[in-house]
Each structure stands twice: as C-alpha cells, then as structure tokens.
BAPANU-821682 format. One record per atom (N, C-alpha, C, O): x, y, z. Coordinates in pm, whole numbers, plus 50000, padded with zeros to 5 digits. Layout:
XYZ/...
END
This chain:
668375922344426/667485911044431/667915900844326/667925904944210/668255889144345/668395877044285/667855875844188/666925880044257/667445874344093/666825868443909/666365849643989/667035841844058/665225849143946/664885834643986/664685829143836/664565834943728/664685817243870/664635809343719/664145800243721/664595790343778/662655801143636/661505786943604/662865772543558/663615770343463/662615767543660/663265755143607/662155744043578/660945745843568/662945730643565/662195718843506/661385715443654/660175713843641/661845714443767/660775708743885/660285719943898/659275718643967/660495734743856/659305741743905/658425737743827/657365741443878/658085729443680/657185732243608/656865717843661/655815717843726/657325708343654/656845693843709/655845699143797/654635699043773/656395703643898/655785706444082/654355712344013/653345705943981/654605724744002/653415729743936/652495725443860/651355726643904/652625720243745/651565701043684/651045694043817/649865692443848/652095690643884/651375680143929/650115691244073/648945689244103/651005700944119/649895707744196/648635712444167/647745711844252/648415717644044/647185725543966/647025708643896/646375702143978/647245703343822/646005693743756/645785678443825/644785671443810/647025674943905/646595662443978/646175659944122/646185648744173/645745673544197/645475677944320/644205685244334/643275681144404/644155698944248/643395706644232/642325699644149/641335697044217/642275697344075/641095692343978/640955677244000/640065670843943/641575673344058/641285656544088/640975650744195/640565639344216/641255661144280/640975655844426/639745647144482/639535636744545/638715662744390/637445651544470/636835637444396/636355627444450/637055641244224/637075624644176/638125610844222/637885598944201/638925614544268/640005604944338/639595599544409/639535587444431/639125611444477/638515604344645/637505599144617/637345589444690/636275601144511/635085591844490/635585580644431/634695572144431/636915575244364/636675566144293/637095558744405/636415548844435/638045561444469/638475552544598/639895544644578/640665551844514/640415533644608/641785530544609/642045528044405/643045531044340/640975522844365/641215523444178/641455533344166/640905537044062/642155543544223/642435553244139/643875551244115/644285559144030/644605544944154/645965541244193/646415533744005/647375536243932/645465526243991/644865524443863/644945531543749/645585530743644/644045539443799/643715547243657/645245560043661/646095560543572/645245565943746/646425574443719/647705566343670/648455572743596/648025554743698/649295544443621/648725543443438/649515541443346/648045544343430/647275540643331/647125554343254/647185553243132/646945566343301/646835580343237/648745583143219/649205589643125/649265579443283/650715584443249/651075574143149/651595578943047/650985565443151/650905555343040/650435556742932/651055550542845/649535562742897/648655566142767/648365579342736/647835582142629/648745589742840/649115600042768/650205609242781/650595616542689/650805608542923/651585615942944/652875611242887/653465618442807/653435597542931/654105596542875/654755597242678/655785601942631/653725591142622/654205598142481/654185608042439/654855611342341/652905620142542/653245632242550/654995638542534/655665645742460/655115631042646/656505634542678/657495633442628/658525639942648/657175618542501/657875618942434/657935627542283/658885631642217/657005627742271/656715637142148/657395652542188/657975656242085/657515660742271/658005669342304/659445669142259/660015675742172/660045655942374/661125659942337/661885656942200/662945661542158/661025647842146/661145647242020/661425664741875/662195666141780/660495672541926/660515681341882/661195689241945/661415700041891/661615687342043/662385698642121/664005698342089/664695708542092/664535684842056/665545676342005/665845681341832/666955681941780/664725683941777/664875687441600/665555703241596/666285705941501/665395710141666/666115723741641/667345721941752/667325718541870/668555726241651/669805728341719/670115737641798/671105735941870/669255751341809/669555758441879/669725760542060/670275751742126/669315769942108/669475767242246/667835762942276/667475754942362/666995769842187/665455772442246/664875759842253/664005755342327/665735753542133/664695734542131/662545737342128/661925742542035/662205734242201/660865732242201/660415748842183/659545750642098/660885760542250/660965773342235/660725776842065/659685780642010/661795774642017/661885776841879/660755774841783/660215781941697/660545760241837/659515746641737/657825754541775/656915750541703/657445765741887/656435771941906/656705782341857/655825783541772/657465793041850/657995803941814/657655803941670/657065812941611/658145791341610/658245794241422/656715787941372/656355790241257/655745779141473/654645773641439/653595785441434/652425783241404/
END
C-alpha cells in the first residue's frame, strides 16, 4: 500500500471545506450576494497576514521543519 502525504492543497481544500462551507453556509446564504463582500474583506484582514505571519516564522528556522520546529520548541 502506497504512504499518502498531507500536502499543501490537501490542507487548503480542507480549510476551505470545514470552515468556509460547513460553518458558513447558512450565514452566506442569509446575508445574500454581500457576502461576496465580506469574504474579500475577511481574507484581507485576516487571512492574509495570517499567512503572512506564518510564513514569516516558518522562514526563521533553517531546518527542514520551518513552522514544525517554531511549534515544537514553543
């Protein structure tokens, strides 16, 4: 049997299935087409510097683990 391996779109795919589908669905659908809005606006203000802050820290250790490490030693 093959070894499978969590990659980066499995973890994307998975974000976006469990928190922008599952838990948003039915406020989406109440807010109506503004939601188009507000989700430009949530990646904007949090995800993205999220994202950057990560790799920011993930970038400070030389090793292979990067962000691994930076949880490991916290």
């Amino acid at each position: 049997m093959a070894h499978k391996k969590f990659r980066l779109v499995d973890a994307i795919l998975s974000i976006i299935c469990i928190v922008f589908v599952c838990e948003a669905a039915a406020p989406a659908a109440a807010i109506g087409n503004s939601q188009f809005f507000w989700w430009i606006l949530l990646i904007v203000i949090f995800l993205l510097p999220y994202g950057l802050i990560v790799s920011e820290l993930a970038s400070t250790y030389d090793t292979d683990g990067g962000l691994y490490d930076w949880v490991r030693n916290a």
